[in-house]
N, CA, C and O atoms as a GROMACS GRO file, in nm:
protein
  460
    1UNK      N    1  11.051  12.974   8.514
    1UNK     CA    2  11.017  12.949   8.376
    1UNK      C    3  11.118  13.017   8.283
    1UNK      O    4  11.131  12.989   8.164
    2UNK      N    5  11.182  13.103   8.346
    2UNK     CA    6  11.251  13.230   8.262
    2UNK      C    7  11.349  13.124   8.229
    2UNK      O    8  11.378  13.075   8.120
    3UNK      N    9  11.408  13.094   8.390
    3UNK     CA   10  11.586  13.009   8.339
    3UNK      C   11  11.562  12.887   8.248
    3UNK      O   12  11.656  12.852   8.177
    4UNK      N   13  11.401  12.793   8.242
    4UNK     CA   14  11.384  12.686   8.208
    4UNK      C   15  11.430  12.726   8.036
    4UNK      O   16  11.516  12.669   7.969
    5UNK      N   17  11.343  12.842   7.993
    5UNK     CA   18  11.320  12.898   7.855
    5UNK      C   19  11.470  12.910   7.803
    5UNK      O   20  11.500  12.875   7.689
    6UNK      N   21  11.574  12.966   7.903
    6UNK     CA   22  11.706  13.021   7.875
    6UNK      C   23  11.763  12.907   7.867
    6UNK      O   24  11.819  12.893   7.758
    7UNK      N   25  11.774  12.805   7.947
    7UNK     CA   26  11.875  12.668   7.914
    7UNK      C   27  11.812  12.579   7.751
    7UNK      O   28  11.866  12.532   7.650
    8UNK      N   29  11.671  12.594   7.804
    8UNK     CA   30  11.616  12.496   7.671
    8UNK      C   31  11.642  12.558   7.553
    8UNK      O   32  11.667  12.482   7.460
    9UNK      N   33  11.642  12.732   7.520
    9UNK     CA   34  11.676  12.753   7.405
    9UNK      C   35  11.876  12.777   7.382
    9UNK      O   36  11.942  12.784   7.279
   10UNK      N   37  11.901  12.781   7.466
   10UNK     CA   38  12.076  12.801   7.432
   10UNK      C   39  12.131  12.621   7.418
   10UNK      O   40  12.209  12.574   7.335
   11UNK      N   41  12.044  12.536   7.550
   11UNK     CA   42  12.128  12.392   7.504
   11UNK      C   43  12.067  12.316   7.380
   11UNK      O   44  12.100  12.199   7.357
   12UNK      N   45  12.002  12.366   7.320
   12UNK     CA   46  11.986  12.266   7.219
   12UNK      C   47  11.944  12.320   7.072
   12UNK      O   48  11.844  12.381   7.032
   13UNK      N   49  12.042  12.280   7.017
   13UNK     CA   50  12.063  12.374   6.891
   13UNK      C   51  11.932  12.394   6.757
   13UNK      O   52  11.910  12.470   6.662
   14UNK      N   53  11.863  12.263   6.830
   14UNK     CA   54  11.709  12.265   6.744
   14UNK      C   55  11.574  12.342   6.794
   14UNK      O   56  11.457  12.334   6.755
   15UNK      N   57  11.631  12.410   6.886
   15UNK     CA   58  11.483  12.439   7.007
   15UNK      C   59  11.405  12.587   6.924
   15UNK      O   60  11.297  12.645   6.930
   16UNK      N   61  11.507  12.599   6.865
   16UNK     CA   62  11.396  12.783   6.740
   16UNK      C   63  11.357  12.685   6.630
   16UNK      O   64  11.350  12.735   6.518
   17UNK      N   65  11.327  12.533   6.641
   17UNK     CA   66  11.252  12.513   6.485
   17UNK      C   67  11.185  12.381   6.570
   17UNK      O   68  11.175  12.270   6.517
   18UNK      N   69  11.143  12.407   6.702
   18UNK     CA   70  11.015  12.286   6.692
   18UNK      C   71  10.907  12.349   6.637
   18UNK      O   72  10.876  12.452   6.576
   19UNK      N   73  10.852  12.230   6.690
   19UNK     CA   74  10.692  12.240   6.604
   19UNK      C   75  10.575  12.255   6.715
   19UNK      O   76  10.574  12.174   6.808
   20UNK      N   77  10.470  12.362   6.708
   20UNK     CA   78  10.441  12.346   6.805
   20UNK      C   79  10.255  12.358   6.741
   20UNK      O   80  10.241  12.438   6.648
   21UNK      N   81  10.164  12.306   6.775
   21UNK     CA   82  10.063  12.301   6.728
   21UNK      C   83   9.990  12.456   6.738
   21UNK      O   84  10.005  12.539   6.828
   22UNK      N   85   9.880  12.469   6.579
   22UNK     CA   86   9.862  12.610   6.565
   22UNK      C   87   9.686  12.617   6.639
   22UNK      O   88   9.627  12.725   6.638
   23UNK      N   89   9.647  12.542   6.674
   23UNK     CA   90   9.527  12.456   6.789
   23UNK      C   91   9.546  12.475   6.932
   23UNK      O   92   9.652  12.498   6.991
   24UNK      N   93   9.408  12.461   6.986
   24UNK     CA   94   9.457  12.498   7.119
   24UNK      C   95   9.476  12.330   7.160
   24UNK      O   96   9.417  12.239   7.101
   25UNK      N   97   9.537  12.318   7.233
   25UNK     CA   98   9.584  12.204   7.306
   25UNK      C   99   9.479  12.089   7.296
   25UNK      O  100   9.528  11.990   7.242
   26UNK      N  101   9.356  12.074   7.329
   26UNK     CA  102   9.268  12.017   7.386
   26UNK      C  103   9.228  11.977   7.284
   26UNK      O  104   9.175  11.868   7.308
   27UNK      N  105   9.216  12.016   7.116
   27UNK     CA  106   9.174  11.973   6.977
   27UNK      C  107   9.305  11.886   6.942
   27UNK      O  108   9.290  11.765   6.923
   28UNK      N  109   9.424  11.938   6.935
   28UNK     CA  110   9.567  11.876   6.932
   28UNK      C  111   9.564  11.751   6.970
   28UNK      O  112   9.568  11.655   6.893
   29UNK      N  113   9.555  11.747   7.144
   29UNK     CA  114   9.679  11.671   7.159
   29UNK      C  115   9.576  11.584   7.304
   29UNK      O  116   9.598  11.466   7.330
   30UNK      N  117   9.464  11.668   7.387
   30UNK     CA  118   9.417  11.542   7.455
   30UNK      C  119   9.304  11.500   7.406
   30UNK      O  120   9.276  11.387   7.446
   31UNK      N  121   9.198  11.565   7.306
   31UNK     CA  122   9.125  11.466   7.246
   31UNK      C  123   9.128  11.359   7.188
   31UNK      O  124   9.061  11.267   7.234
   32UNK      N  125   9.212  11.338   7.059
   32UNK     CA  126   9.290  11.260   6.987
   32UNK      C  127   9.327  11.129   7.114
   32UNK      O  128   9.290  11.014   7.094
   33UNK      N  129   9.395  11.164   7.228
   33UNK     CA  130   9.422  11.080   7.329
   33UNK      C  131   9.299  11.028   7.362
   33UNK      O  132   9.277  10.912   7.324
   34UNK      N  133   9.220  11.083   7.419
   34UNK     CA  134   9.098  11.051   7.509
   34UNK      C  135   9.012  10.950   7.381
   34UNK      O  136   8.947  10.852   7.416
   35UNK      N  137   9.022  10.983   7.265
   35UNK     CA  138   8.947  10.928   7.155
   35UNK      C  139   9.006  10.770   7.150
   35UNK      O  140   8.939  10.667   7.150
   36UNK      N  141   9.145  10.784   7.147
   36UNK     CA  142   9.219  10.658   7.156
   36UNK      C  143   9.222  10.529   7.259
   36UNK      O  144   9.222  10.407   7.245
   37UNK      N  145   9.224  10.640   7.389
   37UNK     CA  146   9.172  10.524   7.488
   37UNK      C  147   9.035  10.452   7.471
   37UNK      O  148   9.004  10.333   7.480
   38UNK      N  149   8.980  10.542   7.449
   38UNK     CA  150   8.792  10.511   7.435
   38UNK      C  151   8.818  10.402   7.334
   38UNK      O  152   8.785  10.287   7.361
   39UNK      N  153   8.876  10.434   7.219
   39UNK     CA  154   8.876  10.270   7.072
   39UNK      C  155   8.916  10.196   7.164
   39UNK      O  156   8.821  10.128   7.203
   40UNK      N  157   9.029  10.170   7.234
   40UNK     CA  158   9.062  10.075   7.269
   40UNK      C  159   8.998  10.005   7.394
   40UNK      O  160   9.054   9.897   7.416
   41UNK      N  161   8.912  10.030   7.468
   41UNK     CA  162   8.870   9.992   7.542
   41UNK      C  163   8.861  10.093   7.685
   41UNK      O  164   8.804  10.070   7.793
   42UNK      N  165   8.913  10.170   7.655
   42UNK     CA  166   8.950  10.248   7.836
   42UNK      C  167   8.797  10.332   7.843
   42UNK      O  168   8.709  10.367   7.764
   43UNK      N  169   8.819  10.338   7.949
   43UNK     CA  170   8.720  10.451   8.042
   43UNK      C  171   8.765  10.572   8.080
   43UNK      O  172   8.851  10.567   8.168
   44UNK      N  173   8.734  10.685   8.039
   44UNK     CA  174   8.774  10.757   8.129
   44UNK      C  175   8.661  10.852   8.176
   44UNK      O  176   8.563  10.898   8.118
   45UNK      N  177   8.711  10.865   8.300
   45UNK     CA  178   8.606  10.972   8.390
   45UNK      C  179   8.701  11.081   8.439
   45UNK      O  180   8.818  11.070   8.475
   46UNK      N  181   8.608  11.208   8.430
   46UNK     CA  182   8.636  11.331   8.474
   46UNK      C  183   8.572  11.407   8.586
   46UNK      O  184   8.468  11.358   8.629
   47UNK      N  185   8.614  11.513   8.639
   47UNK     CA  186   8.528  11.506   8.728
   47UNK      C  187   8.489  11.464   8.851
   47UNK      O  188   8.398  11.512   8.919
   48UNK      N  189   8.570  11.360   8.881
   48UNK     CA  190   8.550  11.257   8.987
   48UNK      C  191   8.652  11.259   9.113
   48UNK      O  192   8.775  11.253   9.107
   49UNK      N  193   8.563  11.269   9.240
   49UNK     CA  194   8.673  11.293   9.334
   49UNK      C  195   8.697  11.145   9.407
   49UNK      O  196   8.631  11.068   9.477
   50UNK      N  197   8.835  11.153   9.348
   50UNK     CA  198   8.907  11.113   9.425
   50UNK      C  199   9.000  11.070   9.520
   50UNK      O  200   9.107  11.129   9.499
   51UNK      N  201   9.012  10.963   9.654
   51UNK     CA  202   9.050  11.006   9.795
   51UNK      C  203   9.109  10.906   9.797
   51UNK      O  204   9.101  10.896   9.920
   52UNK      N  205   9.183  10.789   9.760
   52UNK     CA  206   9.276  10.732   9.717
   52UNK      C  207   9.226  10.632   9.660
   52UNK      O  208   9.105  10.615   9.648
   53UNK      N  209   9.329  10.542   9.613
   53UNK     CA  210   9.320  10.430   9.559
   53UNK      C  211   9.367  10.282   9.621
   53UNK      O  212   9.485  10.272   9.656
   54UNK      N  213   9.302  10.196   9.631
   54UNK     CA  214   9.296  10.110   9.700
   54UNK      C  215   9.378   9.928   9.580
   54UNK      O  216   9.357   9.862   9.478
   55UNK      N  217   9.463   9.936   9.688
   55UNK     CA  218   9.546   9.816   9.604
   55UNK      C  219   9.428   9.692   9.631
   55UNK      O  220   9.360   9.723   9.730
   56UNK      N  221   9.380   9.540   9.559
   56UNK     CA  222   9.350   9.470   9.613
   56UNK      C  223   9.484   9.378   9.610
   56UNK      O  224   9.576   9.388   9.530
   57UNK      N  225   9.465   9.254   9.756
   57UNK     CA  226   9.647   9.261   9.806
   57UNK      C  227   9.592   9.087   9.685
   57UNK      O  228   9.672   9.004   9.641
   58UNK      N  229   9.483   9.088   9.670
   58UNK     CA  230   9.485   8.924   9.561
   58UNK      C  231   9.545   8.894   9.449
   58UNK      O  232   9.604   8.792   9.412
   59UNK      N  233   9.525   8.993   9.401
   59UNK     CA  234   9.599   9.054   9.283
   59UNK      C  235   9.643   9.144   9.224
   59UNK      O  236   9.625   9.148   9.102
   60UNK      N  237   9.715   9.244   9.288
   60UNK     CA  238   9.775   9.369   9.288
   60UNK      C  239   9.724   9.493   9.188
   60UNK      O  240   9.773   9.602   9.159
   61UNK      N  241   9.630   9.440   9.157
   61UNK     CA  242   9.546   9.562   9.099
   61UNK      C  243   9.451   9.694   9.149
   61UNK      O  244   9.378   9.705   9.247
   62UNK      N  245   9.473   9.760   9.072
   62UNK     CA  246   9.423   9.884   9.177
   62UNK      C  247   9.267   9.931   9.189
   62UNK      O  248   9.236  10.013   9.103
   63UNK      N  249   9.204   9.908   9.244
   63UNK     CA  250   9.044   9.942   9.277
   63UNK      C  251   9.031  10.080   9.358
   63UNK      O  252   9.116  10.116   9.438
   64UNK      N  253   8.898  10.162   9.323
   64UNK     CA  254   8.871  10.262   9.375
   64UNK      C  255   8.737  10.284   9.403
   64UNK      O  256   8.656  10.261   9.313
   65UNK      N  257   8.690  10.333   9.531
   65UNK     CA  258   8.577  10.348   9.557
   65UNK      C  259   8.471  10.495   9.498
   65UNK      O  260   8.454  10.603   9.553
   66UNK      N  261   8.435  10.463   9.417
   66UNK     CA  262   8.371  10.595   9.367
   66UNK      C  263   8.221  10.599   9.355
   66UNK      O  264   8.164  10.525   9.275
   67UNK      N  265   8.145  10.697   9.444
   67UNK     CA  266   7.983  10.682   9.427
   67UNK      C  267   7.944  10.551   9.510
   67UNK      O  268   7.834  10.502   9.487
   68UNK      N  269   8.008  10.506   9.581
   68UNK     CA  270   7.942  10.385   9.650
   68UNK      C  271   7.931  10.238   9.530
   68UNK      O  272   7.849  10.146   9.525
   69UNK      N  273   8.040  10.266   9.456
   69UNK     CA  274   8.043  10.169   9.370
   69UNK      C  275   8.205  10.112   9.344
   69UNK      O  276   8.284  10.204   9.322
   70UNK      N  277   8.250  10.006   9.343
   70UNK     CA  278   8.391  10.001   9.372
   70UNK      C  279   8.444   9.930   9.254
   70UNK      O  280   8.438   9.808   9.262
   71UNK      N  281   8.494   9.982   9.143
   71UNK     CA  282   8.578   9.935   9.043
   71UNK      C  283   8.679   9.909   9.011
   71UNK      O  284   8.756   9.995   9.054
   72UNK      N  285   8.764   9.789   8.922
   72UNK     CA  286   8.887   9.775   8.902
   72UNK      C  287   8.983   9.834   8.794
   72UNK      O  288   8.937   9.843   8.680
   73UNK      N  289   9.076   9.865   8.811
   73UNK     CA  290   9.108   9.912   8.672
   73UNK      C  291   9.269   9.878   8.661
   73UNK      O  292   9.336   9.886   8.765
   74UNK      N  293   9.349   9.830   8.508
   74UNK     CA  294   9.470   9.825   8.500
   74UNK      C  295   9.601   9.954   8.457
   74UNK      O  296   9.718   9.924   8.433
   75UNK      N  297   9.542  10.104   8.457
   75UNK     CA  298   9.609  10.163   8.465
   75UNK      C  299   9.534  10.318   8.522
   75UNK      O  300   9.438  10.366   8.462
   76UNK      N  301   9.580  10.368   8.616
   76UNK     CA  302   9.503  10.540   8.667
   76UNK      C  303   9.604  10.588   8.662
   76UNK      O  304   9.715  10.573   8.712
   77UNK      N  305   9.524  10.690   8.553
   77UNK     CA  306   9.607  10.818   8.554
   77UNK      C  307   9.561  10.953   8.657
   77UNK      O  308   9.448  11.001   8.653
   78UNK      N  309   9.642  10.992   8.726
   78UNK     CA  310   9.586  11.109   8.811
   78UNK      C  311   9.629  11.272   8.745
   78UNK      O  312   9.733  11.331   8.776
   79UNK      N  313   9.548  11.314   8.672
   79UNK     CA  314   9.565  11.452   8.609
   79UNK      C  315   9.519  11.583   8.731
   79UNK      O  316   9.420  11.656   8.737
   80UNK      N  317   9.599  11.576   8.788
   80UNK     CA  318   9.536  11.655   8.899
   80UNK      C  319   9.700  11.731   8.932
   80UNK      O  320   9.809  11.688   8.896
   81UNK      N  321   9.674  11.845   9.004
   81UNK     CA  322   9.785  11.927   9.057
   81UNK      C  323   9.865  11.821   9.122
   81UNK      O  324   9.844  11.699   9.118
   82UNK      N  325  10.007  11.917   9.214
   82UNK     CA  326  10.116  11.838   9.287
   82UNK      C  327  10.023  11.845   9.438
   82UNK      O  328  10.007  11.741   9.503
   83UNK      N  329   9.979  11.941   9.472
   83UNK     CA  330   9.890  11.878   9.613
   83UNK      C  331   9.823  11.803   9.636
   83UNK      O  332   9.847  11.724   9.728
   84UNK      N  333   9.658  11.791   9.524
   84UNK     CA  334   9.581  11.686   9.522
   84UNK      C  335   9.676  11.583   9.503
   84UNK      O  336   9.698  11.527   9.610
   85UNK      N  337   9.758  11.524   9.384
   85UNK     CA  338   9.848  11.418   9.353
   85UNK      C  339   9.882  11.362   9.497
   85UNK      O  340   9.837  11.258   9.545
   86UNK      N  341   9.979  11.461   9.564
   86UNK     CA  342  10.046  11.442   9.737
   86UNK      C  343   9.934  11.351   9.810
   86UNK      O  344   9.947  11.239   9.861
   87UNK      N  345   9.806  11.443   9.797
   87UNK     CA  346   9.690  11.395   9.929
   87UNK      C  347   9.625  11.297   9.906
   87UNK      O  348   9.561  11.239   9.994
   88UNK      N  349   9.631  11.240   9.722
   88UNK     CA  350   9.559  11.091   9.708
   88UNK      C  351   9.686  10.984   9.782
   88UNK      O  352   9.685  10.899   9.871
   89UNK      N  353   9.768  11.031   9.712
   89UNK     CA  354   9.938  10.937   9.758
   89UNK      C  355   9.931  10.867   9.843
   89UNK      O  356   9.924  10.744   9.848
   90UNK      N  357   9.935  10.982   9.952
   90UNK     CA  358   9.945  10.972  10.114
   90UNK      C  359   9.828  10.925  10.168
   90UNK      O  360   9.848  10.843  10.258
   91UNK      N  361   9.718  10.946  10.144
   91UNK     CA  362   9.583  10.893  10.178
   91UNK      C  363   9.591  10.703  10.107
   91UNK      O  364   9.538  10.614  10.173
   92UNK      N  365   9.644  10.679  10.009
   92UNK     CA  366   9.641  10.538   9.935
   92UNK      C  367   9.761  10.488  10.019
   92UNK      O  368   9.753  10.369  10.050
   93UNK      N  369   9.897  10.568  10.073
   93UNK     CA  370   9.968  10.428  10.134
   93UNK      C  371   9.941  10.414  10.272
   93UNK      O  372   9.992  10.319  10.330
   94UNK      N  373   9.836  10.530  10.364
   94UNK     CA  374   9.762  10.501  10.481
   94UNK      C  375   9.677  10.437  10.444
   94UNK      O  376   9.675  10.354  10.536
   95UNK      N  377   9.566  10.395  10.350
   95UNK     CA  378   9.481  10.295  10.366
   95UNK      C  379   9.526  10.153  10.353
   95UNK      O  380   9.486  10.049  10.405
   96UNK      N  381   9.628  10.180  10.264
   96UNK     CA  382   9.645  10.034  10.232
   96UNK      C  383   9.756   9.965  10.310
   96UNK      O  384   9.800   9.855  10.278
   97UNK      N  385   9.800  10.040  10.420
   97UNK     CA  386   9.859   9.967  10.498
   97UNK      C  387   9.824  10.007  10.649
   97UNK      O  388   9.898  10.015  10.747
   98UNK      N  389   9.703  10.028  10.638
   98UNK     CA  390   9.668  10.014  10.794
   98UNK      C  391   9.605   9.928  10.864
   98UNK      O  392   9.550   9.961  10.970
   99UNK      N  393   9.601   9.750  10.797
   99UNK     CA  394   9.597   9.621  10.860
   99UNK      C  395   9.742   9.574  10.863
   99UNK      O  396   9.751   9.451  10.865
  100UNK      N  397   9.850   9.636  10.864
  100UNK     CA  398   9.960   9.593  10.844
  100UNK      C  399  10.034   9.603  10.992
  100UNK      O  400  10.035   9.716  11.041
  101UNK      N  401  10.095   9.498  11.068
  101UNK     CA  402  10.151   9.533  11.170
  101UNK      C  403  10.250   9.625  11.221
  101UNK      O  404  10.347   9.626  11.146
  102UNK      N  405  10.261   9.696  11.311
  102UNK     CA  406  10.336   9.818  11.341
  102UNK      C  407  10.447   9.767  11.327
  102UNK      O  408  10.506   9.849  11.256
  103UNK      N  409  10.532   9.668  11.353
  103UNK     CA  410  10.716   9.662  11.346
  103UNK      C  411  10.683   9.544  11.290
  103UNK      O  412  10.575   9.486  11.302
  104UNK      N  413  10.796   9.502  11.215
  104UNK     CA  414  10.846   9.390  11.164
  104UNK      C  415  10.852   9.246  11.269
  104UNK      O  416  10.832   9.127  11.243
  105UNK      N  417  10.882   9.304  11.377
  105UNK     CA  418  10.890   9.196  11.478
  105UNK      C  419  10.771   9.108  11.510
  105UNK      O  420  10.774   8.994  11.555
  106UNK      N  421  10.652   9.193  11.474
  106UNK     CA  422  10.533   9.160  11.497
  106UNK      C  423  10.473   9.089  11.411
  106UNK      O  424  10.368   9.028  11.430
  107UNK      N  425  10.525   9.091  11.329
  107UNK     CA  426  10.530   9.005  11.178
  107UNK      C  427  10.605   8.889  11.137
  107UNK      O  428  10.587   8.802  11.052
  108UNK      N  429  10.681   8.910  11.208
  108UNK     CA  430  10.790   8.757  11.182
  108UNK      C  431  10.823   8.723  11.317
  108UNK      O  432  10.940   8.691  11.334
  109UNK      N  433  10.755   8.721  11.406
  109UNK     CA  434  10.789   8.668  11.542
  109UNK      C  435  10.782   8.520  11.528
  109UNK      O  436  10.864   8.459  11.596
  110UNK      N  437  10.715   8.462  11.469
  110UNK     CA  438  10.742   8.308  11.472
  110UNK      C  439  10.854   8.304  11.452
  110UNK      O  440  10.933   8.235  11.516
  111UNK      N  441  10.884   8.385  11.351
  111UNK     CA  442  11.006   8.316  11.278
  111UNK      C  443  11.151   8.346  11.347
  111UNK      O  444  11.256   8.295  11.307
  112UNK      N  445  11.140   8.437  11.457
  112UNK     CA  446  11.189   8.497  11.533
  112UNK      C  447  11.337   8.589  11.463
  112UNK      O  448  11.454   8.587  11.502
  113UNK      N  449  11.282   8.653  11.363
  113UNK     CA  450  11.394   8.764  11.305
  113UNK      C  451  11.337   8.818  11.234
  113UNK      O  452  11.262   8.760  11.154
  114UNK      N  453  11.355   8.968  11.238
  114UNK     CA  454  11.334   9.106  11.180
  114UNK      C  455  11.435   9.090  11.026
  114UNK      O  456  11.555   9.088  11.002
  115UNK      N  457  11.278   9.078  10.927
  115UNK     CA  458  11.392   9.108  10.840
  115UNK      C  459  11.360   9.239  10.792
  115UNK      O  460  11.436   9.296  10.715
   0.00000   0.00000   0.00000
């Protein structure tokens, strides 16, 4: 953080006159957000564990199983650390490709070439 503080204030000749809100964050800058999605139509849930996200392959939109109830949605945001982030990741491209055949060959064998 030290070196981040040292490059950001020496490279840029405006960095001693931003602006930085006199609020704590959460009155600032994600309510105002969260308020915005809500006008416009979004949902958001907190709170909620989740163990990946599931592509449907019909129409490439992303569905998730939550509570035994399975919903669609056109954009997830994951506000979560770099581990949780990692373990939904990795958990969403093992589910969603584990009807998928092991080699390519196995997949285009009619066609008889690996592409």
């Amino acid at each position: 953080m030290l070196m981040f503080s040292h490059f950001y204030f020496t490279g840029d000749d405006k960095a001693d006159r931003r602006e930085v809100t006199i609020v704590d964050y959460g009155t600032a800058l994600i309510n105002p957000w969260a308020d915005r999605i809500t006008q416009l139509g979004g949902k958001l849930q907190v709170n909620t564990p989740v163990g990946d996200l599931k592509i449907d392959p019909d129409n490439g939109r992303l569905t998730h199983v939550i509570d035994d109830e399975t919903n669609q949605y056109d954009h997830v945001i994951l506000a979560t650390d770099l581990p949780a982030t990692k373990k939904i990741l990795e958990s969403t491209i093992k589910s969603n490709h584990e009807h998928e055949p092991e080699n390519c060959r196995d997949l285009y064998q009619s066609q008889g070439e690996c592409r």
